[in-house]
C-alpha positions in Angstrom: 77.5 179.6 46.2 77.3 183.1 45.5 75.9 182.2 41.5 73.0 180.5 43.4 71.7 183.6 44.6 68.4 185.1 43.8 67.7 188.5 43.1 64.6 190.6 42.3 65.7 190.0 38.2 66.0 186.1 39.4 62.8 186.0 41.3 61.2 187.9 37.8 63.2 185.2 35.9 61.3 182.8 37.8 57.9 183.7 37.2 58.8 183.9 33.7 59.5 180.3 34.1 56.5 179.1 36.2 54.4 181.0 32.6 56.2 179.4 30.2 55.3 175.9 32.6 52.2 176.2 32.8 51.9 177.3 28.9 53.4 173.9 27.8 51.3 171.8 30.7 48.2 173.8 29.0 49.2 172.7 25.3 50.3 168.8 26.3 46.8 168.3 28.0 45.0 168.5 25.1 47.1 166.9 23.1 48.7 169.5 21.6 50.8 168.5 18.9 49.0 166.3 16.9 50.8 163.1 18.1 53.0 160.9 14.8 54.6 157.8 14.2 58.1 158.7 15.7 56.9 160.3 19.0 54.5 156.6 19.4 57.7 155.1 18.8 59.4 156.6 21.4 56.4 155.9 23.6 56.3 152.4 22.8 60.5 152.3 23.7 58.7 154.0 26.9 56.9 151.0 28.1 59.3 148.2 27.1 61.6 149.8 29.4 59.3 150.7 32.5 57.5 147.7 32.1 59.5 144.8 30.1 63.2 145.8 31.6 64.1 146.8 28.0 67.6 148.9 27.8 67.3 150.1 24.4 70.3 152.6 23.3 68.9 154.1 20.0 65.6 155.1 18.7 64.2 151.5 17.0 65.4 151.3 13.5 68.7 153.3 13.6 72.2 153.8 14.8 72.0 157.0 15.9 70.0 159.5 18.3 70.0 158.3 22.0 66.6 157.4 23.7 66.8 159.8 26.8 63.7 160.7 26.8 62.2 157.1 26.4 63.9 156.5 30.0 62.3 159.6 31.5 59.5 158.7 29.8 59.7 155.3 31.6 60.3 156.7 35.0 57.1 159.2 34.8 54.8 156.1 33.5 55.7 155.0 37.2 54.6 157.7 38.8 51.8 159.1 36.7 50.7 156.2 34.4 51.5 155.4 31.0 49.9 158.0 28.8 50.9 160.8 26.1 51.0 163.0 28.8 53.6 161.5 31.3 55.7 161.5 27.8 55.9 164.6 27.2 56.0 165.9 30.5 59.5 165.0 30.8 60.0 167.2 27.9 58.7 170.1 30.0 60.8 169.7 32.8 63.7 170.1 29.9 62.1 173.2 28.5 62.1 174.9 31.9 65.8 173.3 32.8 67.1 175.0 29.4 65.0 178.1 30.0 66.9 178.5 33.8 70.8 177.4 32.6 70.2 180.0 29.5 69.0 183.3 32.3 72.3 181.7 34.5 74.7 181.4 31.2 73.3 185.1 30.2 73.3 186.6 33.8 77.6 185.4 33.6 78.3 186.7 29.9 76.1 189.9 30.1 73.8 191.5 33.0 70.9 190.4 34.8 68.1 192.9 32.7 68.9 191.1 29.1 69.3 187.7 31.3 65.8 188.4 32.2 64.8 189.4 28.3 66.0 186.4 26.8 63.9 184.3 29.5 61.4 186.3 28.0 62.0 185.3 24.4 62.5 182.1 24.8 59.8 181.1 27.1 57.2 181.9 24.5 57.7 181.2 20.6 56.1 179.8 17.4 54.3 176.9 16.9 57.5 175.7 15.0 59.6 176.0 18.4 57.2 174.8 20.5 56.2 172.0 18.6 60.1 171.0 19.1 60.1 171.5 22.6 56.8 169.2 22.9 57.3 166.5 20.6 59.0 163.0 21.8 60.6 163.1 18.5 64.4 162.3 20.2 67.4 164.7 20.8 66.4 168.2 20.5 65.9 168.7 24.1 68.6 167.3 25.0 70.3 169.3 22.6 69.1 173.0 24.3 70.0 171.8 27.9 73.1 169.5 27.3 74.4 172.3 25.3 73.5 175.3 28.0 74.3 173.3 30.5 77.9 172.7 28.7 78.5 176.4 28.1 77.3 177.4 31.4 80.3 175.4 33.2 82.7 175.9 31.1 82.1 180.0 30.9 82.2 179.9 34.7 85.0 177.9 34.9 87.1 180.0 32.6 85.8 183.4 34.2 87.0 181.9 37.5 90.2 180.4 36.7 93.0 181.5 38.9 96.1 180.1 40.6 95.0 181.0 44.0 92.1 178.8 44.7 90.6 177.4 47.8 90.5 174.0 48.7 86.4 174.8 49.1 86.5 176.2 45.9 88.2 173.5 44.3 86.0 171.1 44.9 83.3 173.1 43.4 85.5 173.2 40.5 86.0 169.3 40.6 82.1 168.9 40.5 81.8 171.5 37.8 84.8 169.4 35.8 82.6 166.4 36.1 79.3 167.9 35.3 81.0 169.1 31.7 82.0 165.9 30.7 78.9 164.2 31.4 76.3 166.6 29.6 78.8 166.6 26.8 78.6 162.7 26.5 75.1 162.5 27.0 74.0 165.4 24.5 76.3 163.3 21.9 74.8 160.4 22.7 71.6 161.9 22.2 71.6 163.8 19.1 75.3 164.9 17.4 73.8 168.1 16.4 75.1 169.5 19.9 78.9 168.9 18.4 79.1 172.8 17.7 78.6 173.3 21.3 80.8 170.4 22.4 83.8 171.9 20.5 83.8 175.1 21.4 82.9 174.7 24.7 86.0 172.8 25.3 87.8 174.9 23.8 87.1 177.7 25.9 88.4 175.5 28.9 91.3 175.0 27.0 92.1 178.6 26.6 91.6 179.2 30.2 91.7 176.6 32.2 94.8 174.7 30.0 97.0 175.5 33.8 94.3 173.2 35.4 94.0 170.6 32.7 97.9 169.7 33.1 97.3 168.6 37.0 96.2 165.2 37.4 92.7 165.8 39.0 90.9 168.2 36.7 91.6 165.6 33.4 90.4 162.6 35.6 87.3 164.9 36.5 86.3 165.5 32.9 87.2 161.7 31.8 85.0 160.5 34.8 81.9 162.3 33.5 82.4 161.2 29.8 82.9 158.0 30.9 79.4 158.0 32.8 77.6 159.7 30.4 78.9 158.0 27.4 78.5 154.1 28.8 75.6 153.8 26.1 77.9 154.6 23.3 80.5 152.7 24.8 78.1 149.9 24.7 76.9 150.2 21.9 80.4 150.7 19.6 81.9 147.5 21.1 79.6 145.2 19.8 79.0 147.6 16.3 79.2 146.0 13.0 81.5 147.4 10.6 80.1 151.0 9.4 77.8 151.2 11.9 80.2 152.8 14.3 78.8 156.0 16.0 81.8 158.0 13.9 80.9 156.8 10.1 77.2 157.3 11.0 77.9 160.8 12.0 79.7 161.2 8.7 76.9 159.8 6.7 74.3 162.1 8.7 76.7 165.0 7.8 76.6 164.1 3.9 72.9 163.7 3.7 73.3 159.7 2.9 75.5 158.0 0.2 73.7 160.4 -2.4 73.6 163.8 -1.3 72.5 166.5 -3.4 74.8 169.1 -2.9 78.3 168.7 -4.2 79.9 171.7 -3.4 79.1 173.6 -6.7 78.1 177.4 -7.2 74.5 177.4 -8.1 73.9 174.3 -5.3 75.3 176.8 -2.4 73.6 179.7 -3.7 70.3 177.1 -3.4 71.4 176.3 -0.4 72.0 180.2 0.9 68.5 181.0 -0.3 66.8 178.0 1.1 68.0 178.8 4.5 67.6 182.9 4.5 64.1 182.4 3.0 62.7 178.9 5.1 65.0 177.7 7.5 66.3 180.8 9.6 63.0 182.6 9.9 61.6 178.8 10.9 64.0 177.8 13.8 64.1 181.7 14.8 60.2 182.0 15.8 58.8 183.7 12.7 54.7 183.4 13.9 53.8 184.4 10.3 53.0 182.7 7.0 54.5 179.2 8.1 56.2 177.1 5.5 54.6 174.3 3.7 57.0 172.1 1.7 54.5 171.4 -1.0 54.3 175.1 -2.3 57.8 176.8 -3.3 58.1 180.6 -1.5 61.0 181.2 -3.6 58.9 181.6 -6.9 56.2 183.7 -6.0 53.5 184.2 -8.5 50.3 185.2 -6.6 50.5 188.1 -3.7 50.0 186.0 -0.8 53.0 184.0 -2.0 55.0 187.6 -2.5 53.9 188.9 0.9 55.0 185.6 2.8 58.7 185.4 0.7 59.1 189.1 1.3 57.8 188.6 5.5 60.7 185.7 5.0 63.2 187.7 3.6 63.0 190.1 5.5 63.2 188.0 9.2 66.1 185.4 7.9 68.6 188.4 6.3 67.8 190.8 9.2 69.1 187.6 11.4 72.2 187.3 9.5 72.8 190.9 9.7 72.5 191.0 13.2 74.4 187.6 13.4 77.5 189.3 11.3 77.2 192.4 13.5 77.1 190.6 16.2 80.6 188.7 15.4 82.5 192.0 14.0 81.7 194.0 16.8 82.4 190.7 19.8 85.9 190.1 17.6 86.9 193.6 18.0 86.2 193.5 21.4 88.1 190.5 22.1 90.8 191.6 20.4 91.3 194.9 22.1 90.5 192.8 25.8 93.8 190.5 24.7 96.2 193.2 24.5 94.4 194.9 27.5 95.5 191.3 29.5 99.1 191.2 27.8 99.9 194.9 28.7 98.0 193.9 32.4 99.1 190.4 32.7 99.4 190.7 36.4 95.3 191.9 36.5 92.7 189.3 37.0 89.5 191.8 36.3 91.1 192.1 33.2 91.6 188.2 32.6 88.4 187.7 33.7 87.2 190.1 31.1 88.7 188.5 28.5 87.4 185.3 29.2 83.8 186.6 29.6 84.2 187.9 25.9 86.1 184.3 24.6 83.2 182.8 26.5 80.6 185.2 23.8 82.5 184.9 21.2 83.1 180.9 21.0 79.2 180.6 21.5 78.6 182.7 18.2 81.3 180.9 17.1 78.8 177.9 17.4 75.7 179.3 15.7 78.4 180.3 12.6 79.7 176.3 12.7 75.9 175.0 12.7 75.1 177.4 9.8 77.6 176.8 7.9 77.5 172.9 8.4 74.0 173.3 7.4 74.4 174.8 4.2 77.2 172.7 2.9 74.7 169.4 3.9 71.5 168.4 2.2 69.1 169.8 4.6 68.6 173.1 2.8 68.2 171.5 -0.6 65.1 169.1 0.4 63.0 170.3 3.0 64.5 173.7 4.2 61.6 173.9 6.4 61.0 170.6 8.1 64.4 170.0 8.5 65.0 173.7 10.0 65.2 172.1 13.6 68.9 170.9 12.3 69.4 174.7 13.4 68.2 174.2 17.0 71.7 175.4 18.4 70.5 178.9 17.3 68.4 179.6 20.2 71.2 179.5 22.3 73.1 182.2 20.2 70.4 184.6 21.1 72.3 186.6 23.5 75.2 187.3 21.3 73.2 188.2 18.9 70.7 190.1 20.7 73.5 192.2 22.6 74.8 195.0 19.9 70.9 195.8 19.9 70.6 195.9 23.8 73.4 197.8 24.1 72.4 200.8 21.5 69.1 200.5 22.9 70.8 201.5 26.4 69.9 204.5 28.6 73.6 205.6 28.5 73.1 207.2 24.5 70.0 209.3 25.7 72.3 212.5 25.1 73.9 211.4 22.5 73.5 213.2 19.1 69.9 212.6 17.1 71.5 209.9 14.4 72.1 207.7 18.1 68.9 208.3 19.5 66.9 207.1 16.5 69.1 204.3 16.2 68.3 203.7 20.1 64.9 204.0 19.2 64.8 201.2 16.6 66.8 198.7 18.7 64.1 199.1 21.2 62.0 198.6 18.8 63.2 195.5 17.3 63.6 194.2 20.5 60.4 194.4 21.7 59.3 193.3 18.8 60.9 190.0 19.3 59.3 189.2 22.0 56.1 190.6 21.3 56.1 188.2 18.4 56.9 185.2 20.1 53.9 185.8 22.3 52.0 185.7 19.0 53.3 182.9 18.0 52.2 181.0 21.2 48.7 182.4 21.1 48.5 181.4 17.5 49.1 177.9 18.9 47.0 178.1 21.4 
């Protein structure tokens, strides 16, 4: 219960969140976005199951990306009426869920202050990220809360592993157990873009909490929570015609169709590579400037508009993936030096706890690298880098392991270090304010 306690950071946390609310109940009463075919789609699934006793399992028309929103969407048409509104308002109470499991999973990993920051950053953003967080389109939601949600229990349940436990504290562990399986098998049923997040979250459990895993109880936990969260896939395979199983779709989805452009060649990934640097990064990241239109090419500038925009572009996706890399040299190190710390103090549980806190940073990078890199080997970067940027959506919840290397130089504790350290303090700060700063912008440019 202790986790559940509020602090003056929580309580600043909070606030933060009751903004960022009323920001997204300001842009959804006036109809803010511009509603399109797929989000009236997923109205329309709305009503047939509030009012016709419909129990569709997919968005109408394919074999893939769950309709969880359509049921929420259901349940707010009977209590606030059937209108754009009520639809999308269940897509608030997501963004705020996501924006309170990502200050909890930062609070565990790092400290309450950059906790608070990343509230910060995320609770604001570009009309690209909002426009993701507000739009019925299917999955994406599901995808930032499932996902935090996910990492969230199974970073506490590593960090708190130990074979002295409580009966009281085991069945907190039980729940928790449960609770992973179930927002695992929903986010997949929902949209397999959380399967970074799946994967390495359960690996981390495995890592830590293997001890656990070999009793009966804790195995029967997690299969009890897949099993209830995955019933509409379950459904929906056993009565699947052949290659329309959830598992070749996935593959198809992963491939780009039966004729995907890329094919693994040199001058296709170097595309690829470009395309996401130049569009898709600086897209899904909250660039607020010179947004992408897929009609005009940015990476063959001939006027100086065009230059200004690639060069704005170039410069926000490779600083990401320079942060990104620094981010995963410096969080390797450090997990490599905490393992031999835990092997030479096996008997130490601050020191296992340790280690698990940095597994638990390390396998959530690990995450952003396996979405990237899935990305560029797909078709996504080679069509329409920009619309199809929200593939990247797991990145927002990499922020903190990115973000970190520039907290921590940014840090009082350099202040009397030599003048190379205090300029780079100086910059950090800069950058990170920056960040936030700029997703402000991007909000007011949207409103």
């Amino acid at each position: 219960m202790k986790y559940l306690k509020i602090g003056k950071w929580g309580l600043v946390a909070l606030g933060v969140i009751v903004v960022a609310c009323c920001l997204r109940l300001v842009l959804i009463s006036q109809n803010w976005p511009m509603l399109n075919s797929d989000e009236g789609t997923m109205g329309i699934m709305a009503r047939h199951i509030a009012y016709r006793g419909e129990w569709p399992i997919f968005f109408y028309g394919q074999y893939y990306m769950g309709v969880f929103q359509a049921y929420v969407g259901a349940l707010l048409f009977h209590l606030f009426g059937a209108s754009l509104f009520s639809l999308r308002l269940g897509l608030v109470l997501m963004s705020l869920g996501f924006l309170g499991c990502m200050y909890l999973l930062t609070r565990a990993l790092y400290t309450r202050p950059f906790a608070l920051f990343i509230v910060c950053l995320l609770a604001f953003g570009s009309y690209y990220m909002l426009e993701y967080q507000l739009h019925a389109y299917g999955g994406y939601s599901e995808i930032l809360i499932c996902g935090a949600v996910a990492f969230l229990l199974a970073s506490n349940l590593a960090i708190t592993s130990s074979p002295f436990v409580s009966w009281r504290l085991w069945r907190w562990r039980f729940l928790s157990y449960v609770g992973w399986g179930f927002v695992v098998s929903m986010g997949l049923w929902s949209d397999s873009l959380i399967l970074p997040l799946v994967v390495t979250s359960g690996l981390l459990l495995l890592l830590f909490c293997w001890r656990e895993l070999l009793r009966l109880v804790p195995p029967l936990c997690i299969l009890l929570g897949l099993g209830i969260g995955a019933i509409p896939l379950i459904i929906y395979n056993l009565y699947a015609a052949p290659g329309q199983d959830s598992f070749t779709i996935l593959w198809k989805l992963q491939q780009g169709g039966s004729h995907s452009l890329l094919q693994y060649t040199l001058p296709a990934l170097v595309h690829a590579l470009k395309s996401t640097t130049l569009t898709s990064i600086p897209m899904i990241t909250g660039n607020p400037f010179c947004p992408v239109s897929e009609e005009v090419d940015l990476h063959d500038p001939t006027t100086a508009h065009m230059l200004k925009c690639t060069l704005v572009h170039a410069t926000w996706g490779g600083g990401y993936l320079l942060l990104f890399a620094w981010a995963f040299l410096l969080v390797t190190w450090a997990v490599w030096a905490a393992y031999r710390a835990a092997r030479t103090q096996s008997q130490d549980m601050g020191a296992r706890r340790e280690l698990a806190r940095l597994c638990a940073r390390y396998l959530l990078l690990f995450s952003g690298l396996i979405a990237l890199i899935g990305y560029v080997v797909s078709n996504a970067p080679m069509t329409w880098p920009g619309v199809e940027a929200r593939y990247l959506i797991g990145l927002w919840l990499v922020w903190p392991v990115v973000l970190w290397p520039l907290w921590g130089l940014a840090r009082p504790a350099f202040a009397q270090l030599r003048l190379a350290w205090r300029v780079g303090k100086i910059a950090a700060m800069a950058v990170l304010v920056c960040l936030v700063v700029m997703s402000m912008v991007g909000s007011a440019k949207v409103l």
